[in-house]
C-alpha positions in Angstrom: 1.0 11.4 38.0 0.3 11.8 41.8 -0.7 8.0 41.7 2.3 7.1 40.3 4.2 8.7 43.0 2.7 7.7 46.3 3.0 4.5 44.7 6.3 4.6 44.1 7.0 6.3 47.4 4.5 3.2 49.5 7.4 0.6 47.4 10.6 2.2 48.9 8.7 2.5 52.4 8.1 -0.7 52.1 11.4 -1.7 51.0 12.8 -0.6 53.7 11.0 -3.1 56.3 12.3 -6.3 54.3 15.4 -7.6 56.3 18.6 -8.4 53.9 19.7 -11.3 56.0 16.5 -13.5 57.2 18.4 -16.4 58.3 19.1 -17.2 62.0 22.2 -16.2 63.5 25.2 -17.8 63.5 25.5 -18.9 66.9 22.0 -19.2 68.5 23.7 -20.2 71.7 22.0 -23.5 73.5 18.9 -24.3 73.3 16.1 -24.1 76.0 14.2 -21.8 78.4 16.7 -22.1 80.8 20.4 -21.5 80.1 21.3 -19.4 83.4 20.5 -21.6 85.9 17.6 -19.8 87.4 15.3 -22.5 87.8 17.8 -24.4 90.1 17.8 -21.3 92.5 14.2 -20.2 92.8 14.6 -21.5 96.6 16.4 -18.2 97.3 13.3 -16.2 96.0 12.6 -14.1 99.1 15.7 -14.3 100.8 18.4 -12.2 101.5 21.0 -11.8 98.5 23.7 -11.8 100.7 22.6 -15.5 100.6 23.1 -15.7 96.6 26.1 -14.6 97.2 27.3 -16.9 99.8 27.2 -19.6 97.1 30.1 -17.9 94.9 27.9 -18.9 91.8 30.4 -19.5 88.9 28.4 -21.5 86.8 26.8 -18.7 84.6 27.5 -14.8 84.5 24.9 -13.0 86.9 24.4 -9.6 88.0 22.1 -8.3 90.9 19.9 -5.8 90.4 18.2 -3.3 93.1 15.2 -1.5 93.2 16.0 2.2 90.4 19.3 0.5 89.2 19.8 1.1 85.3 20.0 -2.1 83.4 21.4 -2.8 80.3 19.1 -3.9 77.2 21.5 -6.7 75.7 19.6 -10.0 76.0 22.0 -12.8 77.2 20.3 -16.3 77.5 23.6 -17.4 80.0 23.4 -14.5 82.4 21.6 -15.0 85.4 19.3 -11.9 86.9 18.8 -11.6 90.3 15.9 -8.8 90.8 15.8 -7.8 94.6 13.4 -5.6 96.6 13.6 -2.8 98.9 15.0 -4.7 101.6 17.7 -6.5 99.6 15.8 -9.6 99.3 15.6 -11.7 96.0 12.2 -11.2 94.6 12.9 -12.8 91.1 15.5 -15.1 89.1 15.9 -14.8 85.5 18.2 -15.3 82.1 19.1 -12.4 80.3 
C-alpha cells in the first residue's frame, strides 16, 4: 500500500514539471545574437558614457547601468545595456 502511494505521489510530482504549452512563442522577436546594436559600439568600451550619450542613440531602447544599481530581470533581445565602472566609464555593451 505504501508502494502504491509514493508511486502515485512521484506521478503528480512529476506531472507537475511537464510544460502545457511546449511550443515557441508567438513572437520570438528577430533573429540573431545581436539585436541591440551592441556590437557596432564596442569602440566606446572604456570611455566615458557621457560619450554614449553624446550620440542620442535612438536606434534600440538602452539603459545605463552603474556600479550597485538594481536591474530589472526581464530579458529584452532589443535593449541595449551599457554596464559602466566606478568612474563612469563603459566597461561592457550588451542586449537585454
Amino acid at each position: 500500500m505504501i508502494r502504491v502511494l509514493l508511486s502515485a505521489a512521484a506521478i503528480v510530482v512529476l506531472a507537475g514539471c511537464v510544460s502545457e504549452n511546449s511550443s515557441p512563442s508567438a513572437d520570438p522577436g528577430p533573429a540573431g545574437p545581436d539585436q541591440c546594436g551592441a556590437v557596432d559600439l564596442q569602440n566606446l568600451v572604456g570611455r566615458p558614457v557621457s560619450d554614449f550619450e553624446a550620440l542620442q542613440w535612438t536606434k534600440h531602447p538602452a539603459r545605463i547601468v552603474r556600479p550597485g544599481e538594481m536591474v530589472t530581470l526581464e530579458y529584452s533581445a532589443s535593449r541595449l545595456t551599457i554596464w559602466t565602472d566606478e568612474g563612469d566609464n563603459i566597461s561592457r555593451l550588451s542586449c537585454g
